[in-house]
C-alpha positions in Angstrom: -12.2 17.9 -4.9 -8.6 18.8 -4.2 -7.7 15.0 -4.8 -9.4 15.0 -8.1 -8.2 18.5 -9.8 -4.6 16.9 -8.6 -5.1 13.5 -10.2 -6.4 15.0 -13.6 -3.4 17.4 -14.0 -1.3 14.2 -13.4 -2.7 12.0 -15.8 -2.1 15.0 -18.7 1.2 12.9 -20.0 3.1 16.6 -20.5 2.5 16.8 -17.0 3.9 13.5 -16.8 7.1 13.7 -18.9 8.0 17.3 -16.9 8.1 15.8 -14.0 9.5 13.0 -14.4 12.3 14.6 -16.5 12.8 17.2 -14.0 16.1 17.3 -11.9 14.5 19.3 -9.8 11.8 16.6 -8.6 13.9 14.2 -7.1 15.3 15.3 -3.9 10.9 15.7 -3.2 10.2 12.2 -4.4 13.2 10.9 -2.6 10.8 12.0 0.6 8.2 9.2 -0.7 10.3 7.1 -2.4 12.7 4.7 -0.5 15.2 4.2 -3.6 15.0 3.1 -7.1 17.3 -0.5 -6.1 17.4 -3.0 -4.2 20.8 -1.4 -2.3 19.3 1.5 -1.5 15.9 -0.1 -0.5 17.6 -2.7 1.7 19.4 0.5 3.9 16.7 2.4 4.1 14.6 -0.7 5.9 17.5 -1.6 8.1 17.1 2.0 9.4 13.3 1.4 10.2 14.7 -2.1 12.0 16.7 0.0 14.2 13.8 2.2 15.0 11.5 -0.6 16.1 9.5 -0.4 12.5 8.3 -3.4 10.6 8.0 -2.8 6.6 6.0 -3.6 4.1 7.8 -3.3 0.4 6.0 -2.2 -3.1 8.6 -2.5 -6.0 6.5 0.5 -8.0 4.7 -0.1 -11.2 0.8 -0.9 -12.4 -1.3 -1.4 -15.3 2.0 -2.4 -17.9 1.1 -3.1 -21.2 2.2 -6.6 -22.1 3.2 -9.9 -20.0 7.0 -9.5 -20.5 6.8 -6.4 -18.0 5.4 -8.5 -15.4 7.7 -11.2 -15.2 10.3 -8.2 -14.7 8.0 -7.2 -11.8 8.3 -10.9 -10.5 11.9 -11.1 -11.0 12.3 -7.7 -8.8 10.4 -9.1 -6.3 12.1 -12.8 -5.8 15.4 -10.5 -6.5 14.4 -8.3 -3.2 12.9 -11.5 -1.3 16.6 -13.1 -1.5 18.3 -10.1 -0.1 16.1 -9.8 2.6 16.6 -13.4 3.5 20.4 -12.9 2.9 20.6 -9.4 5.3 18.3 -11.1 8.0 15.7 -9.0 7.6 13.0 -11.0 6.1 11.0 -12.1 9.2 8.3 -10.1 9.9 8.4 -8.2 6.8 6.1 -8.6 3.7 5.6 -7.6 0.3 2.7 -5.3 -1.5 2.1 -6.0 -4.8 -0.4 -4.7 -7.4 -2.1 -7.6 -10.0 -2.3 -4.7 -12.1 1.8 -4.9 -12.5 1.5 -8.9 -13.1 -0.9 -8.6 -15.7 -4.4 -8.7 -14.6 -6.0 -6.2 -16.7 -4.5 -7.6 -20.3 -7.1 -9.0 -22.0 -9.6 -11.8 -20.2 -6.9 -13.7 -19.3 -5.2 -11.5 -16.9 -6.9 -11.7 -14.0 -5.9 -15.7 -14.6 -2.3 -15.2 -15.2 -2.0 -12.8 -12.7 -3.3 -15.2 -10.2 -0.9 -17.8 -11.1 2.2 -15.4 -11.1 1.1 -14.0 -7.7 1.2 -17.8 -6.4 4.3 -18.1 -7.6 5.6 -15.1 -6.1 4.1 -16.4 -2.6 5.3 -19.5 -2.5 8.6 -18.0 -2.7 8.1 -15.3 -0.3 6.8 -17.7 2.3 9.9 -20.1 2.3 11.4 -17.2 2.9 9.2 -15.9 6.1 7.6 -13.0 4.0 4.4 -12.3 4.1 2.6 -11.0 0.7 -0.2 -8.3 0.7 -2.6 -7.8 -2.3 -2.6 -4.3 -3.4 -6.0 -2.6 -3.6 -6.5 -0.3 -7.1 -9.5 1.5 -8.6 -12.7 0.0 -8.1 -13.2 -1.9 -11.5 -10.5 -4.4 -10.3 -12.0 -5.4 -6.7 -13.9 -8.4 -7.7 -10.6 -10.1 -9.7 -8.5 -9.1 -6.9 -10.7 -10.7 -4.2 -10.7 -14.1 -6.8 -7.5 -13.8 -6.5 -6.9 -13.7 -3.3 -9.9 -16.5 -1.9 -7.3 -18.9 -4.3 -4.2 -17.5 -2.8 -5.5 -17.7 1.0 -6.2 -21.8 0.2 -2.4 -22.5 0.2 -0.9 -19.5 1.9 -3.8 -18.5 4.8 -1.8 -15.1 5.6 -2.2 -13.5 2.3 -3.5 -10.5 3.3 -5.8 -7.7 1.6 -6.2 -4.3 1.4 -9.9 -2.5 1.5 -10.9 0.7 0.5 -13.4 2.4 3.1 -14.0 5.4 0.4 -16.0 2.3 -1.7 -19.8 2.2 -0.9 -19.2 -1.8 -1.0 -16.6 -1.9 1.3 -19.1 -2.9 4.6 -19.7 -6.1 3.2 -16.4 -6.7 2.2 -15.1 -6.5 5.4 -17.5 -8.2 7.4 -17.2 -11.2 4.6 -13.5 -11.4 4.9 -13.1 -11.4 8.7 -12.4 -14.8 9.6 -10.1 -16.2 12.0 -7.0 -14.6 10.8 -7.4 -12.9 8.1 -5.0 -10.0 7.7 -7.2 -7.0 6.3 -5.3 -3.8 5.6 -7.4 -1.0 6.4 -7.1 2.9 4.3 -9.3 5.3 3.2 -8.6 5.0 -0.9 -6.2 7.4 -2.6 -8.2 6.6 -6.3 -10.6 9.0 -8.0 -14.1 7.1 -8.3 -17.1 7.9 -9.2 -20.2 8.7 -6.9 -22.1 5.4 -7.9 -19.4 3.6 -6.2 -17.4 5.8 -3.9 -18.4 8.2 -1.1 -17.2 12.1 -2.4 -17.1 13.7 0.6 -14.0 13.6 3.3 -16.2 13.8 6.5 -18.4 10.6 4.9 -15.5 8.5 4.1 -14.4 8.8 7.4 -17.3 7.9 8.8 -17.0 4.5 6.5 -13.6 4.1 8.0 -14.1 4.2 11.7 -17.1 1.7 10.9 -15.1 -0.9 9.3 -12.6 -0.3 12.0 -15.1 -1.0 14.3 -16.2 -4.4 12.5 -12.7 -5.5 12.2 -11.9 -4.7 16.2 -15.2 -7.1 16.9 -13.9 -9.8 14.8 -11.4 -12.6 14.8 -9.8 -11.0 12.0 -6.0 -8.9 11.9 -6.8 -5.6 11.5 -3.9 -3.5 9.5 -5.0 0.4 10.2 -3.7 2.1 7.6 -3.9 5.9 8.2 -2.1 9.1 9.0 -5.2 10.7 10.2 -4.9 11.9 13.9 -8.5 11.2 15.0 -8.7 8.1 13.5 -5.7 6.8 15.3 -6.6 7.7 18.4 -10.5 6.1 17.9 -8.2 3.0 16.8 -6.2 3.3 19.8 -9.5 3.2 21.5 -11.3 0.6 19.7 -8.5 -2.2 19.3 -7.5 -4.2 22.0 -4.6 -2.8 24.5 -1.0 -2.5 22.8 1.0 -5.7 21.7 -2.4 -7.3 20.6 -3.3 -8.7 17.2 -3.3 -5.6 15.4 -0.9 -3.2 13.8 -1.0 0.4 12.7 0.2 1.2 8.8 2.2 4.6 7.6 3.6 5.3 4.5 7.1 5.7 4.0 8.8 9.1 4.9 4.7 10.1 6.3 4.3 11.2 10.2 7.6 9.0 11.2 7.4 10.9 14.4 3.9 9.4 15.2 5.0 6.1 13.7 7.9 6.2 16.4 5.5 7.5 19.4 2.7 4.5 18.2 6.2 2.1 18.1 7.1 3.4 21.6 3.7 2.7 23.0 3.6 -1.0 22.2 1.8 -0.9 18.3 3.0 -3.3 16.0 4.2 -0.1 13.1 4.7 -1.1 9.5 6.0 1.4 7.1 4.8 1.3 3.2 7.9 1.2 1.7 7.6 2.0 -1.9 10.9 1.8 -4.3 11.9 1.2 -8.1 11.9 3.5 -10.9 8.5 3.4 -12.1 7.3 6.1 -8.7 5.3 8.1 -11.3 1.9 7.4 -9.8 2.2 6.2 -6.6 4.0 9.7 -6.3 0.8 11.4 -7.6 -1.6 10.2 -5.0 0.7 11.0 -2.3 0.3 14.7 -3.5 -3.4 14.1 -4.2 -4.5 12.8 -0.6 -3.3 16.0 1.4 -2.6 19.7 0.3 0.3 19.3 2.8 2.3 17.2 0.5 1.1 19.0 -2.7 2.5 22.3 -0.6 5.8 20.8 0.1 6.5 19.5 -3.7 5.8 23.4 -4.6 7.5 24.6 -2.4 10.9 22.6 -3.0 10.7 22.9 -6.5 11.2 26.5 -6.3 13.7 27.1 -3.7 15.3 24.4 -5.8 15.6 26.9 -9.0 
């Protein structure tokens, strides 16, 4: 309920413009936000080399409006590839990317050209040694997205996923998709869906989660466990086979970084969600929606900013 009263007073675009205007918002979204350039993305991952932390990189933006917009999106992303490759911090790193921001929901063609730029964009990212990730959005867009990816995974096998557990579909997805591996990225869902589709209640979509888990850890597949929650983490802990193996755990940038260092220190594989670029908008507003905690802390810095 919290999730959804926060959603719906960010979508109200006065909302929108104040905050985005604001001065006073951007020492709070710097918390979320790695940087709005390449420069400043590029330092803030060489800090989470030092620390042991692996990354995974989402240049912001989704749903744009017409195709010139998402070959700026590709640009930004071969742009970032290159300097990764240049510093030496490519291997072992990947890239998120929404087909929303290359297009897929313009018209019936999108989900088509969104494929093709996506392929583009991994063919370069793989000559480079970076993985790519597909970006999970609201549930209208799962079917496309997993078209997508069945014709990515024929030419680049490591393209990985991302699977909502909060989906009432979700079960099947996951036991369809892992094969020999297949890198699945694991979360709870941070979009407001409907009850035909979605499970409404916190307690239930856990539940979901831990079984998925469960599948994945019985499986040939990679499992990526994407979650801040304590109790899941440790069940994961549990459930996956004994640190170093074929797994990793998933936080989001500037999120728990002391448990990221404490799962790092054990062993884990860590990868950090590092989101950048100047479109932060809504990525910014789900981070407040998923936990009164963050929603707490934006409140609280805007006022002892003024």
């Amino acid at each position: 309920m919290f999730g959804r009263m926060v959603l719906a007073v960010a979508g109200n675009p006065a909302v929108r413009t104040t905050v985005t205007a604001s001065p006073l918002s951007r020492p709070v979204v710097s918390r979320f936000i790695a940087g709005e350039d390449v420069e400043s993305v590029l330092a803030s991952i060489k800090a989470l080399h030092d620390d042991g932390l692996r990354v995974t990189l989402d240049h912001l933006g989704e749903d744009i409006t017409d195709a010139a917009q998402a070959q700026v999106t590709v640009g930004a992303y071969r742009v970032l590839i290159n300097r990764l490759a240049d510093a030496g911090l490519a291997d072992g790193n990947e890239i998120s990317v929404k087909l929303s921001a290359l297009g897929q929901s313009l018209g019936a063609e999108g989900p088509a050209r969104a494929t093709e730029a996506v392929w583009d964009l991994a063919a370069h990212a793989y000559r480079h040694g970076v993985d790519v990730t597909l970006d999970m959005e609201d549930h209208t867009t799962v079917d496309d997205t997993l078209e997508t990816l069945r014709t990515l995974r024929a030419d680049f096998p490591r393209a990985g996923c991302v699977l909502q557990a909060m989906l009432h579909r979700t079960e099947g997805d996951v036991r369809e998709l892992a094969v020999d591996g297949s890198r699945i990225r694991l979360v709870k869902g941070a979009y407001a869906e409907p009850a035909s589709v979605a499970y409404q209640v916190k307690a239930d979509v856990d539940r979901a989660y831990v079984r998925n888990l469960r599948i994945l850890a019985e499986s040939p597949a990679y499992p990526m466990v994407a979650t801040h929650d304590p109790r899941i983490i440790r069940i994961a802990e549990q459930v996956l086979t004994p640190a170093g193996s074929e797994s990793e755990f998933q936080m989001l940038y500037g999120i728990r970084t002391g448990e990221q260092l404490r799962l790092a220190d054990a062993g884990h594989t860590v990868r950090v969600y590092v989101p950048y670029g100047t479109d932060w908008y809504g990525y910014f507003s789900r981070r407040l929606a998923e936990r009164p905690a963050n929603m707490g802390f934006f409140l609280r810095s805007l006022v002892s900013a003024s």
